[in-house]
Structures are given as C-alpha cells and as structure tokens.
Backbone bond lengths (Angstrom), bond angles and torsions (degrees), N, CA, C in turn:
res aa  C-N    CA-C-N  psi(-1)  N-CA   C-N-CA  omega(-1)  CA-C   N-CA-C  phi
1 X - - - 1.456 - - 1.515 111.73 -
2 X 1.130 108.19 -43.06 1.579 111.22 170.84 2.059 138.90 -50.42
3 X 1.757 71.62 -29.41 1.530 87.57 175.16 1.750 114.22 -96.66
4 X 1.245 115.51 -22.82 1.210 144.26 170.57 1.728 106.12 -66.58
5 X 1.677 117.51 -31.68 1.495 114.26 -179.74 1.237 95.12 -106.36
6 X 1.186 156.24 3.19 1.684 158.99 165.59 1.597 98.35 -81.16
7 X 1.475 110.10 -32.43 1.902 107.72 -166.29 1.759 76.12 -76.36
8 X 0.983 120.57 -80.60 1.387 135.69 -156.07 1.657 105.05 -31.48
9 X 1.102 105.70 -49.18 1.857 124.64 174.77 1.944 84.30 -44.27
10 X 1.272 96.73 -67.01 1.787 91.20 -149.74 1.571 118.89 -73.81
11 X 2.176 83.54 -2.81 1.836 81.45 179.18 1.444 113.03 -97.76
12 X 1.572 105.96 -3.75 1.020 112.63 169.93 2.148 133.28 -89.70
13 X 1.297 95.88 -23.29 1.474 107.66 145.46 1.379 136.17 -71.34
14 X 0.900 104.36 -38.35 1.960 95.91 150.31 1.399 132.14 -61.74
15 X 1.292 107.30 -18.73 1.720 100.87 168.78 1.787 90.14 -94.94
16 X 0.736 129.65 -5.33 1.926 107.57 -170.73 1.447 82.87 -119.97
17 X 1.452 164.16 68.90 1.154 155.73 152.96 1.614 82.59 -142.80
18 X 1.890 92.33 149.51 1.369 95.24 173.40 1.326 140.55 -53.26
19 X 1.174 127.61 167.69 1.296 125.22 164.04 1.550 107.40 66.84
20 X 1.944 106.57 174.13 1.703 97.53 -164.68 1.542 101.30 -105.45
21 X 1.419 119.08 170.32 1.593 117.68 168.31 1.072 112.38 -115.00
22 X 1.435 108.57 163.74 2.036 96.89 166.06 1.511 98.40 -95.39
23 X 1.651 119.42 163.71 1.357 107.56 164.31 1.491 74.46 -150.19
24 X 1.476 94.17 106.58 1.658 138.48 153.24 2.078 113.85 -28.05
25 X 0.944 114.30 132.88 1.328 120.23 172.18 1.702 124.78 -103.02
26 X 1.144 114.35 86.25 1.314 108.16 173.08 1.379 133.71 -93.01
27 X 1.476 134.50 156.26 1.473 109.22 -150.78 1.527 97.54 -120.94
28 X 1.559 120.86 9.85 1.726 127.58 165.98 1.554 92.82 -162.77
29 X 1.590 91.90 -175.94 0.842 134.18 -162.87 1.899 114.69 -61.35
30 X 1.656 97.28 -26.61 1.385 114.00 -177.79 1.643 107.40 -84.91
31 X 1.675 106.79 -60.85 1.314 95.01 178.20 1.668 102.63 -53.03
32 X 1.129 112.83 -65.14 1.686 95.42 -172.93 1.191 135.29 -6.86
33 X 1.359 114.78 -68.60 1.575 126.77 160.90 1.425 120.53 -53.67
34 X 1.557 134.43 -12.13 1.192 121.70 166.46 1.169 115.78 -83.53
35 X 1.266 115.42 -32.01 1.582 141.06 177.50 1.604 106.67 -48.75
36 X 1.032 129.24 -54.46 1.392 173.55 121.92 1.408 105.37 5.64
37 X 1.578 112.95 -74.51 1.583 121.22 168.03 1.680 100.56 -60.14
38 X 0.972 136.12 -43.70 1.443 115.01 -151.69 1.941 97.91 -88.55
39 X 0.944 110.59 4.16 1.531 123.81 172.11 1.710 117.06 75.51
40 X 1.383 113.28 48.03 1.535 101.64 164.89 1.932 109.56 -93.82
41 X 0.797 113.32 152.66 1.660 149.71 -144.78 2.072 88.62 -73.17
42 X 1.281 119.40 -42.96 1.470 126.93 -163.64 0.852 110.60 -146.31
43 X 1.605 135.86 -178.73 1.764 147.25 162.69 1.457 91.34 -125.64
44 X 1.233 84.44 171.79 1.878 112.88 176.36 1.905 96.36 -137.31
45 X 0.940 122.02 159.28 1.641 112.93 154.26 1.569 103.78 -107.94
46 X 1.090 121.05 162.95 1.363 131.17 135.97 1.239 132.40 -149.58
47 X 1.746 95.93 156.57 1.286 112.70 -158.30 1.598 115.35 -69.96
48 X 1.259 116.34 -26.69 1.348 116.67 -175.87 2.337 106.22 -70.77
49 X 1.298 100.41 -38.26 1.529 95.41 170.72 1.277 103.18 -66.02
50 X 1.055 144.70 -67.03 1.615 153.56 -176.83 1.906 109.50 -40.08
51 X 1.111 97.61 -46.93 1.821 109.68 156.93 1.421 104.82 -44.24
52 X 0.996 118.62 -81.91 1.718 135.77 -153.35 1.533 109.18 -58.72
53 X 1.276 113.51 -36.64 1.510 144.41 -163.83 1.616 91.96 -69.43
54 X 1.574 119.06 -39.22 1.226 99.11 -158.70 1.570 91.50 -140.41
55 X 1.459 107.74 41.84 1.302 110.73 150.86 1.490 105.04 91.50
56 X 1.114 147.16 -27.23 1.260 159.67 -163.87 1.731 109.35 -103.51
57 X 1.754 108.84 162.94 1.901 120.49 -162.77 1.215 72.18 -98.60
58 X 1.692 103.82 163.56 1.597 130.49 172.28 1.234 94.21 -85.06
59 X 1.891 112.37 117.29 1.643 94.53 167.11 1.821 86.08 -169.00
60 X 0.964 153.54 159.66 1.580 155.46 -141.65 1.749 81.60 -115.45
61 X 1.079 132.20 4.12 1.510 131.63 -171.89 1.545 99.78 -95.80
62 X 1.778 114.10 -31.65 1.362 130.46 -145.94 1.350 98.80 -97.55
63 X 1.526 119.10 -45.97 1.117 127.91 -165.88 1.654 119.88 -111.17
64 X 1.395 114.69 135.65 1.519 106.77 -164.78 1.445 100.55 -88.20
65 X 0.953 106.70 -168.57 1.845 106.68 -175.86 1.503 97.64 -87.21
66 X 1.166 126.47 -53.41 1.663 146.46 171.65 2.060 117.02 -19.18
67 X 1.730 78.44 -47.99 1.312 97.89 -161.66 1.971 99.30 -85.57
68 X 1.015 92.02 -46.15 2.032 105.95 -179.11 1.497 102.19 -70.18
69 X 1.486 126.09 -14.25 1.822 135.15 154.71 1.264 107.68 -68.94
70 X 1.689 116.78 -67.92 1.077 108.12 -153.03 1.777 112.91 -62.28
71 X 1.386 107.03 -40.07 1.776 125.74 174.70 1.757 89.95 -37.95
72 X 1.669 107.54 -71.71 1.424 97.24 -164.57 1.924 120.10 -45.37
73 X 1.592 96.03 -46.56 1.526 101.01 -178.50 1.497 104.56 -41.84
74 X 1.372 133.11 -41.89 1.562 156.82 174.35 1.371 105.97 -21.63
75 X 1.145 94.69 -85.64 1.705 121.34 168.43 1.681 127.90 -49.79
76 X 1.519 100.46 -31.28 0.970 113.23 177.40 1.587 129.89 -73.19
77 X 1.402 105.01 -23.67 1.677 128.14 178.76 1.230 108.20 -98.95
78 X 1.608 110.03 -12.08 1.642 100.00 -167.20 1.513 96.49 -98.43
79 X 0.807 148.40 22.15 1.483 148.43 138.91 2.002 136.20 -148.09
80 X 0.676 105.26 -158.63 1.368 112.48 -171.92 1.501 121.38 -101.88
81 X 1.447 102.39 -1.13 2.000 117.21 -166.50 1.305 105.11 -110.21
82 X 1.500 104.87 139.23 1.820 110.32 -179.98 1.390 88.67 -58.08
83 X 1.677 86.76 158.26 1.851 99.95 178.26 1.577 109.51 -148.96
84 X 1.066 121.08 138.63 1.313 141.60 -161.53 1.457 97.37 -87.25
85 X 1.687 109.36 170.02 1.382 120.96 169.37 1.646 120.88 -123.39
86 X 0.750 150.23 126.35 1.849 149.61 150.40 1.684 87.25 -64.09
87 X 1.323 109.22 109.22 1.730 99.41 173.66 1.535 92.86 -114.60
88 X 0.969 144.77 -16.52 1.860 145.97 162.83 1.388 73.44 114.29
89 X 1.569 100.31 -148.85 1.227 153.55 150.84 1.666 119.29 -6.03
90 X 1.123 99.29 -24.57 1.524 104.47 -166.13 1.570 116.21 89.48
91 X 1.507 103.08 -3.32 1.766 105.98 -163.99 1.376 129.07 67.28
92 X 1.340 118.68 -3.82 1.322 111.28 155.84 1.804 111.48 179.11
93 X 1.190 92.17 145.26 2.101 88.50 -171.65 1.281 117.91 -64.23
94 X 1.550 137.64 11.12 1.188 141.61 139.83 1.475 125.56 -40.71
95 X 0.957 144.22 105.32 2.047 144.75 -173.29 1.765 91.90 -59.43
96 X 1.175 140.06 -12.90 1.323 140.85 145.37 1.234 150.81 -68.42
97 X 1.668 94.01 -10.69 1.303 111.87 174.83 1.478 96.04 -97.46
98 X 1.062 145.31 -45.81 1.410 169.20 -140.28 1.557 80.60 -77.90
99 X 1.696 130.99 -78.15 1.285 146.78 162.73 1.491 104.43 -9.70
100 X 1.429 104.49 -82.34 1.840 115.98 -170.01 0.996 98.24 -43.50
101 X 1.324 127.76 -64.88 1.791 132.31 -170.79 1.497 97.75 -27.51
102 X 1.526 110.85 -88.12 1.571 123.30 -163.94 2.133 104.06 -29.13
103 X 1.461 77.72 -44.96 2.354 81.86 -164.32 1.682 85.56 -63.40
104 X 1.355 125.49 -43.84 1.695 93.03 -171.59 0.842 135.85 -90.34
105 X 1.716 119.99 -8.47 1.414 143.11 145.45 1.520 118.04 -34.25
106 X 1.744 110.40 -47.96 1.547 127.34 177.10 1.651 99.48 -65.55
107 X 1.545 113.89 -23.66 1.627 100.55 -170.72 1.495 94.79 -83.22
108 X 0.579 140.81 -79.95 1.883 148.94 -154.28 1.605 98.99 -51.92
109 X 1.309 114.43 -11.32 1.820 101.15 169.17 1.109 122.41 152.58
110 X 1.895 92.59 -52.82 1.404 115.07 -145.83 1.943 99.71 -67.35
111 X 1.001 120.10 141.23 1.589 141.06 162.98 1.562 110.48 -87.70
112 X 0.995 115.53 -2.14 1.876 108.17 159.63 1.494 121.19 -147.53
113 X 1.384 126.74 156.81 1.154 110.29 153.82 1.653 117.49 -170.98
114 X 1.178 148.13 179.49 1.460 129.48 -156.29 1.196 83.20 -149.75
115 X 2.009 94.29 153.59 1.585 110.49 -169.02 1.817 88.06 -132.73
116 X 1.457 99.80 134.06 1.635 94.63 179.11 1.432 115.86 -104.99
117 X 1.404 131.42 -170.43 1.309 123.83 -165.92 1.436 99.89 -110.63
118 X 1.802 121.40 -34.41 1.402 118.56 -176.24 1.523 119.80 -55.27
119 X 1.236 113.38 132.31 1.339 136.82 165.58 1.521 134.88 -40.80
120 X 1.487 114.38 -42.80 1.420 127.31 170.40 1.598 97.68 91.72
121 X 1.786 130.48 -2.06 0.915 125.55 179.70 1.393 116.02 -99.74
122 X 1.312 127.15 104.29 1.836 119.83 -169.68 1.750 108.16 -50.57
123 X 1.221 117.17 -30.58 1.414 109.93 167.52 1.450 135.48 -67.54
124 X 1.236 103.87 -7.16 1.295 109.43 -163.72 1.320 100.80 -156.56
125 X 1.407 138.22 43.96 1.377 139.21 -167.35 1.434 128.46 -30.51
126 X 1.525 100.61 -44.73 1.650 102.71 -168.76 1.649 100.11 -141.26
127 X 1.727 92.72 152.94 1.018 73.95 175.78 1.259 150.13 -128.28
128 X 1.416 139.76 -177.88 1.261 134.36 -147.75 2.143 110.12 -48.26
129 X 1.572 113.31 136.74 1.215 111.15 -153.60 1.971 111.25 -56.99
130 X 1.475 104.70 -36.12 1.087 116.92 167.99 1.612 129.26 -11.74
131 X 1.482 83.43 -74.51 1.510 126.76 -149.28 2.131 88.00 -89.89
132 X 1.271 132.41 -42.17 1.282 149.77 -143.59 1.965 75.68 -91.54
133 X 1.364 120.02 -63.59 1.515 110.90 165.32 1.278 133.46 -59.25
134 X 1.148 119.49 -28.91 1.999 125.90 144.00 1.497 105.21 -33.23
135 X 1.139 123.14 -63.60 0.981 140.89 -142.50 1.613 107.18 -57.61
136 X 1.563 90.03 -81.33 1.422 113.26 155.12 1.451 126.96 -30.27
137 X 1.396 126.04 -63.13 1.324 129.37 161.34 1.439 125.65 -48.18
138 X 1.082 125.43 -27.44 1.328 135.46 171.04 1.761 107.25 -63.49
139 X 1.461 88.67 -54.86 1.733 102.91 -172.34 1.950 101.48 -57.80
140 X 1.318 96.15 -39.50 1.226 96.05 -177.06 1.676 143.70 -37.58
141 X 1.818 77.39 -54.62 1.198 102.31 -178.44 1.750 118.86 -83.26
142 X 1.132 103.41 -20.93 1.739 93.77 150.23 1.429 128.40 -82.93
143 X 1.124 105.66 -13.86 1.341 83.19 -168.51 1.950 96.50 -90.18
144 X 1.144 121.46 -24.20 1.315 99.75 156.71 1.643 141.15 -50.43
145 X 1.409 105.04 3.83 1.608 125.64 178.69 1.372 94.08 -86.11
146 X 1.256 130.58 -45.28 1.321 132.52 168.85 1.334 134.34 -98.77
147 X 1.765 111.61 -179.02 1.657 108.17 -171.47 1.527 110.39 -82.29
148 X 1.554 119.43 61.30 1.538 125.63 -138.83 1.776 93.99 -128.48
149 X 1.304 101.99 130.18 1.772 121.18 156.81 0.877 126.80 -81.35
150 X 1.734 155.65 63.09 1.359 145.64 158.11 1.215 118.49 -14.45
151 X 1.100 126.56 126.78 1.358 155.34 176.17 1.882 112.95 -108.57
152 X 1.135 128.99 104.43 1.604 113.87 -168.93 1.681 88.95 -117.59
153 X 0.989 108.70 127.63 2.010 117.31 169.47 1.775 110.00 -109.92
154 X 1.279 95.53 151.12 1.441 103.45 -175.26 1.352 100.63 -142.53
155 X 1.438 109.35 80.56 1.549 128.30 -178.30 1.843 121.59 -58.19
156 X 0.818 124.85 18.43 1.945 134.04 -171.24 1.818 79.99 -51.41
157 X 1.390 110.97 -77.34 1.372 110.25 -149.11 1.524 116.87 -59.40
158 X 1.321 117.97 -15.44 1.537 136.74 168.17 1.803 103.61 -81.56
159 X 1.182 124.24 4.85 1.186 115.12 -157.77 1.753 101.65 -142.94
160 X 1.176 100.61 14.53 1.312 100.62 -176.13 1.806 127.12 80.72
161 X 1.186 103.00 -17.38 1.534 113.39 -168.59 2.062 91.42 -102.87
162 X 1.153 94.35 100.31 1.980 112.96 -171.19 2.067 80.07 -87.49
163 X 1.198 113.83 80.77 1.482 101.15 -177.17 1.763 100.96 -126.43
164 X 1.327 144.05 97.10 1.169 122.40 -144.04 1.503 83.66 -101.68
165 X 1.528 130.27 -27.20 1.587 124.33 -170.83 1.542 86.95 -47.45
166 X 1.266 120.06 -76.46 1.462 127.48 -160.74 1.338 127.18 -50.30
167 X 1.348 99.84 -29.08 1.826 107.74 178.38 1.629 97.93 -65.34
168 X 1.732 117.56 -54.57 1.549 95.92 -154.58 1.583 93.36 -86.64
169 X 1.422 137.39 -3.66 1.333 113.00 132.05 1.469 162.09 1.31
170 X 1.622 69.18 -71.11 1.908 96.16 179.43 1.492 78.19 -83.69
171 X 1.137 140.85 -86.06 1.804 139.56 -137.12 1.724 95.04 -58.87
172 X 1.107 128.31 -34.55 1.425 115.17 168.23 1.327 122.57 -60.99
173 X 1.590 113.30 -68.94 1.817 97.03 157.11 1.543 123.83 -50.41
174 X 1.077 138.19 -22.46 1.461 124.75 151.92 1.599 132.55 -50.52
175 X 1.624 90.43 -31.61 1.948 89.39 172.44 0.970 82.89 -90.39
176 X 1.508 162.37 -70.89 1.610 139.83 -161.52 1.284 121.17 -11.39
177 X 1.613 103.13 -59.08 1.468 119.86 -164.36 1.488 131.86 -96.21
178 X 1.237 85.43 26.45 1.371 106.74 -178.66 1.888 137.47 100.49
179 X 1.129 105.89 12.41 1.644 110.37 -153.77 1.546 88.50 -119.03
180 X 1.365 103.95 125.15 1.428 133.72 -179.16 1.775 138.74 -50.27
181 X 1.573 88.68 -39.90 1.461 103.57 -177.42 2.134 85.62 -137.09
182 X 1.144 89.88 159.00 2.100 109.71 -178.66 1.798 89.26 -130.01
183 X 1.333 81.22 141.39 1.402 105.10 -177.82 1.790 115.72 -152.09
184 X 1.126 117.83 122.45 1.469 127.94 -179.77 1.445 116.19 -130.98
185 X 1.464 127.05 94.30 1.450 134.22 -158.90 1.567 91.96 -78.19
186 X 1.093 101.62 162.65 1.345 121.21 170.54 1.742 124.08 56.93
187 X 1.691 101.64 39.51 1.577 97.64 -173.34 1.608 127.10 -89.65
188 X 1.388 128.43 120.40 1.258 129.58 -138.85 1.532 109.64 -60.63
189 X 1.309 128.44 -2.49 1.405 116.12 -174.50 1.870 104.10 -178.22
190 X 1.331 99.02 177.37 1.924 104.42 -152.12 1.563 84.97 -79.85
191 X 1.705 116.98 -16.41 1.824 110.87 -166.58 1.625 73.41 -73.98
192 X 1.224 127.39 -96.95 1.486 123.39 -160.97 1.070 135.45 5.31
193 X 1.563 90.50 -62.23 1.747 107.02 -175.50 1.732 106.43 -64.37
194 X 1.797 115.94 -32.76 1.264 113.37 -154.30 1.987 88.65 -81.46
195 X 1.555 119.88 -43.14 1.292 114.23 153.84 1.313 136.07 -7.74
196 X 1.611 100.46 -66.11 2.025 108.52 -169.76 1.816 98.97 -79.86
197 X 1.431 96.74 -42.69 1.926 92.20 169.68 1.357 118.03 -55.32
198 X 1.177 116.89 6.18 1.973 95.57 -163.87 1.816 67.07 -134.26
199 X 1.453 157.58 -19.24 1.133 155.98 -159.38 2.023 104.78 -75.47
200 X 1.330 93.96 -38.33 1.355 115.02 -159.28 1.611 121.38 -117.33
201 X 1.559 127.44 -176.67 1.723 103.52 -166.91 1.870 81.69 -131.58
202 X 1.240 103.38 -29.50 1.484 109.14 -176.73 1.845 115.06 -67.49
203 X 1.512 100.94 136.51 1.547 100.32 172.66 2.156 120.34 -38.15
204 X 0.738 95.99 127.11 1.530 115.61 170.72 1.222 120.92 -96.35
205 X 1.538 104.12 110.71 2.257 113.67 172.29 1.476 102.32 -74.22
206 X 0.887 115.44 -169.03 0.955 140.23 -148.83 1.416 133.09 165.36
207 X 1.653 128.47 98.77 1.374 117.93 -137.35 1.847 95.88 -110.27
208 X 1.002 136.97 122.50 1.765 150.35 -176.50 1.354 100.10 -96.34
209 X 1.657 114.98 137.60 1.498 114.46 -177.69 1.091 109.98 111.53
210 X 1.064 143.34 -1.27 1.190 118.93 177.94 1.492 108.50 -123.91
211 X 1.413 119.52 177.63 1.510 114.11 -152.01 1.416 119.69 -72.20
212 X 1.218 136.79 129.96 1.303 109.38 -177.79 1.536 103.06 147.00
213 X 1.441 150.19 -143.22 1.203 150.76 172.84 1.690 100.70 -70.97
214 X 1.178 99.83 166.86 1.434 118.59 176.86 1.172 126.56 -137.40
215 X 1.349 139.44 110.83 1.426 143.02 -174.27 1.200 125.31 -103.26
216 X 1.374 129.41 164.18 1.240 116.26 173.86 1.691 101.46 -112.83
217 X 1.545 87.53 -172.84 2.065 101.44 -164.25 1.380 104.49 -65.76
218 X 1.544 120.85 -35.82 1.511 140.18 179.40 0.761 94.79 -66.84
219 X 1.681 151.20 -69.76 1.084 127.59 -164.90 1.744 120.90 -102.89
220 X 1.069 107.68 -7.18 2.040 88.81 146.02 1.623 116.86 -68.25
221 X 1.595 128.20 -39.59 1.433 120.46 156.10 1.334 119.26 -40.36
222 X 1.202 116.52 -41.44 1.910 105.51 -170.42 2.126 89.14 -71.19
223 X 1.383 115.30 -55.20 1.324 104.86 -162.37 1.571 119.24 -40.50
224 X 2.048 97.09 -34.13 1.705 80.03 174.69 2.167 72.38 130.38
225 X 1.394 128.82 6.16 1.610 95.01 166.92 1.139 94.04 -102.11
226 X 1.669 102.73 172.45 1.374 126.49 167.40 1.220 115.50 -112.02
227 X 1.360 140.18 -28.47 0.919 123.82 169.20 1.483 124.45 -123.06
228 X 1.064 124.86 176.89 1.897 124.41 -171.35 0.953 126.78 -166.29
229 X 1.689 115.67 107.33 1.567 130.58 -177.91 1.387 115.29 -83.96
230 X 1.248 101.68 166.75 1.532 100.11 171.66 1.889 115.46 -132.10
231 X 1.565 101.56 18.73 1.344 106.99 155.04 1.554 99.19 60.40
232 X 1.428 103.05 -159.56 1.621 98.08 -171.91 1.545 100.87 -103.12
233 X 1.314 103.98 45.04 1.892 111.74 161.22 1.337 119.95 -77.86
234 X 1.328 127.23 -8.42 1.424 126.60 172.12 1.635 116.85 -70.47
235 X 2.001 82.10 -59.35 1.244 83.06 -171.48 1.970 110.85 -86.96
236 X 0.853 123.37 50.85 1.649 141.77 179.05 1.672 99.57 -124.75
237 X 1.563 104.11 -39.32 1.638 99.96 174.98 1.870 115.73 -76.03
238 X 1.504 108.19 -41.09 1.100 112.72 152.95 1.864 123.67 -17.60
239 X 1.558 88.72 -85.42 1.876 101.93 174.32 1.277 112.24 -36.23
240 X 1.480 113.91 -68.52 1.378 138.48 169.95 1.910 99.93 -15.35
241 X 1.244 110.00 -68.77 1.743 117.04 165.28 1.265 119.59 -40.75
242 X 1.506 105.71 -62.62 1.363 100.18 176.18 1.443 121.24 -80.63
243 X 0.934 129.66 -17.34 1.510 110.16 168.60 1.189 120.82 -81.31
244 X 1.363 132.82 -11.27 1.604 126.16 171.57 1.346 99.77 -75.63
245 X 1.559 120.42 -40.66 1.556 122.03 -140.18 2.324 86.85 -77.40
246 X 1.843 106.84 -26.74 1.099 111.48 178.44 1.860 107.77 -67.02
247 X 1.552 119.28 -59.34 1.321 128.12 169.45 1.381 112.97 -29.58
248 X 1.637 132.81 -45.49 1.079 120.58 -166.67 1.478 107.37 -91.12
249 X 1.523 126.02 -19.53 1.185 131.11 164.48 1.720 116.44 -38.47
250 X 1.830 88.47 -74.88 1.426 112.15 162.85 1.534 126.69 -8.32
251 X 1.848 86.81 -83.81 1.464 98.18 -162.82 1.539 129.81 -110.65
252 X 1.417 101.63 13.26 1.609 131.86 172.12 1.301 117.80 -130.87
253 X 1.227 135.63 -10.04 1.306 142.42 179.63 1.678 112.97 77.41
254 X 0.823 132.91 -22.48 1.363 136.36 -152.03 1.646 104.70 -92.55
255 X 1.574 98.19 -170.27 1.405 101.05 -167.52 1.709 111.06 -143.41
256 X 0.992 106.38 33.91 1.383 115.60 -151.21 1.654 110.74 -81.36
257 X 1.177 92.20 -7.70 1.945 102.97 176.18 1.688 116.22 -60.43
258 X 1.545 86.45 -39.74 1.451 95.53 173.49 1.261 123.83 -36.72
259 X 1.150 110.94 -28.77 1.737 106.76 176.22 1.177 125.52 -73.95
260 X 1.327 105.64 -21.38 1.796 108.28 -172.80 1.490 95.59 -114.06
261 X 1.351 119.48 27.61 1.708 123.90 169.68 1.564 106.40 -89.33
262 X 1.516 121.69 152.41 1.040 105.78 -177.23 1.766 110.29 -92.43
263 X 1.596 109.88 145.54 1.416 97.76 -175.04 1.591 115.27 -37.75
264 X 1.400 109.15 170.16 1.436 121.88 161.33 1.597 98.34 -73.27
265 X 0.968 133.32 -35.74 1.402 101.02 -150.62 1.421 92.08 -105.93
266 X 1.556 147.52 -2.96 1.517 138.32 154.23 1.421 101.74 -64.36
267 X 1.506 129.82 -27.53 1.379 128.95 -177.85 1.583 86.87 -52.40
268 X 1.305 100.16 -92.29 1.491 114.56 -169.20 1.341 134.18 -6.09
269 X 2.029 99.72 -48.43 1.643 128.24 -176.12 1.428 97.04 -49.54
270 X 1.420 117.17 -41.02 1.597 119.97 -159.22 1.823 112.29 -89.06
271 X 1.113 99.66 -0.51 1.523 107.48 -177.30 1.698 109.62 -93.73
272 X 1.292 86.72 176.66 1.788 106.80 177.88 1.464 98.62 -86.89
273 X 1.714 113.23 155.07 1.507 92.78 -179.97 2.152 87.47 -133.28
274 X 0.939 103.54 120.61 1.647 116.99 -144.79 1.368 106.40 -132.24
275 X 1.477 129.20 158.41 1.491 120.51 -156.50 1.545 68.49 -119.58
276 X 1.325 133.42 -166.33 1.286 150.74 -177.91 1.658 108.30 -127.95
C-alpha cells in the first residue's frame, strides 16, 4: 500500500504541475517496460491493444472485467510508474457496478482508471444523461476510499453522436460528481478540444492516434489539455510492423525487415531478468 500511495502521489503531480504529459499506452507487460525505458512519467492500459493481443475486437462484450484486471495487474508489476486503467463500461449499467470496478481496480495496484458512458448497444449507444451521472458518482465515491484517479469519458464522438453541446454537458456533470480528470475521445478538431478545456476546471485527456488531424504536445498544451493518450495506436503501429515484415515474407520471399527490427539483445536490456 505504501508503494501504491507514492505511485498515486506522483500520478497525482503530473496533473497539477505545469504543462501537459503524454501517458503512453501499453498493451503487456513487455511494452510496458519499453515504455518505461524510453522515460515517460506513467502508463495508461488499453483495452483495444489488450483485444488485438489476444485475438479478440475492442468492445466491453469481448473483454471480461477479470481479464482487463489481470492485463492491468501485468503492467502494473512490470515497472515502477503509476498506471492507469481503460476499465470500459464500468462492467455493468448498475452505478454499483461502476463502484465495484474502481475497489478492484484499487486492489491489483493501479492508481487510475476511467469509466465511460457508452453502452456497447449500437441502438442505443450511450447512455441516458441521468443514469451516465449515477454512474460516475458512484465510481466516484469509491475511488476516493482509495489512492485512485477517476477518469469520467463521454463517448458521443466515438459513438456516432458528433454532439459537442452534450459532450461538455456530460463532462461538466462528471466534474460535479466527483471524477477527477474529463475525457472525450474522438473530438473533431484543436477548436473542440480548446472548447471542452476552457468548459471545465478539471484536467482534460486527450487521446492522439487516431484517424483524422494530428497535433502536437505544444499545441494540445496551448488549447488547455493536460494530459495525452495514445489509445491503442501503439499497439496498431506494432501490427503495422508485423504485417509488412509478414507481406514481404509472403509475397517476395525475403527478409529484409530484419534490419529495421530491433536487436535481440536491446529487446532483452528492457526486460526483467527472472528465474522461473
């Protein structure tokens, strides 16, 4: 617990110290530790690398709660940096399930993690505003039992509903109700983002990677975020490697990727070195 309230200390000075950070997404235990070597400040997990990793679509249908714990616990041992959670849904549309989540999230380590509002139902994407602030507030209030960061998401623009009145809506009743950092994936442009930052008093994520415009760290800081994920864009760049380095196998015979592979033995440098 002690080392678990020192992460929390340091994950919590990075959102109140100037300026924004990235906090990197790794999808095990390996990226973790490279993540780690190359020196960013925290982790995030996500669920969509952790999907892909083991064969399965990013979707709260795909992944059990058990399994999106145990990954985090993963990450969580494999280095020394507070680490965040992608917890979906909360695991179930109960404001109690939302609760449980956060307390067992707090057991396995992790010092952060975010609860979103979407539904997982294409008919009905998100959900009702009410109930989406239940939600949140529930989550809230446990995780202040612990050395825990709330994370509140307000998925519209991931969900098809491009509704920005309503998003900083929802992220305003989310800082109401207790949730630490506001987060809205997928917002169509730097006016938007600079919008929900100037809407709200709480730190603002901000997710990089995904299709669409591209910003840099300087200038999501001037708009007003503090912090910045990169979702499951790492591990998409990952694949991205391996499937050409597979294509040229394939359909040229050759092997020529090898060169731009990273040695075996810098792999190694970045690992645990562990008896079994």
């Amino acid at each position: 617990m002690e080392k678990q309230q020192d992460k929390h200390l340091k994950f919590r000075a990075l959102h109140d110290r100037e300026g924004a950070f990235v906090i990197p997404n790794p999808w095990d235990a390996g990226s973790a530790r490279i993540l780690a070597a190359v020196g960013f400040e925290a982790l995030a997990t996500t669920s969509a690398g952790l999907a892909f990793s083991i064969g399965r679509r990013d979707s709260a249908a795909a992944l059990a709660r058990d399994v999106i714990l145990q990954n985090a616990r993963d990450i969580v041992e494999a280095t020394e940096l507070p680490v965040s959670a992608d917890l979906e849904d909360g695991f179930g549309k109960d404001p109690l399930c939302c609760a449980e989540t956060i307390s067992l999230a707090a057991g396995v380590g992790l010092v952060g993690g975010s609860i979103e509002d979407a539904t997982g139902d294409a008919a009905d994407p998100v959900f009702e505003f009410g109930l989406a602030v239940e939600r949140v507030a529930a989550a809230a209030e446990e995780a202040r039992k612990h050395p825990f960061i709330l994370t509140a998401r307000a998925e519209n623009f991931l969900c098809g509903r491009a509704d920005l009145d309503d998003t900083i809506r929802r992220l305003v009743a989310f800082e109401e109700a207790g949730a630490d950092v506001l987060y809205a994936p997928g917002l169509p442009d730097i006016e938007a983002i600079r919008t929900v930052c100037s809407a709200v008093k709480r730190p603002v994520n901000v997710v990089m990677g995904l299709a669409g415009q591209v910003y840099t760290v300087e200038q999501l800081q001037e708009a007003g975020v503090k912090r910045i994920s990169v979702g499951g864009s790492f591990a998409r760049a990952a694949l991205a490697a391996l499937m050409s380095a597979a294509r040229e196998v394939k359909e040229h015979g050759t092997f020529t990727y090898a060169k731009s592979a990273m040695p075996a033995r810098e792999a190694a440098s970045y690992m645990l070195d562990v008896k079994r």
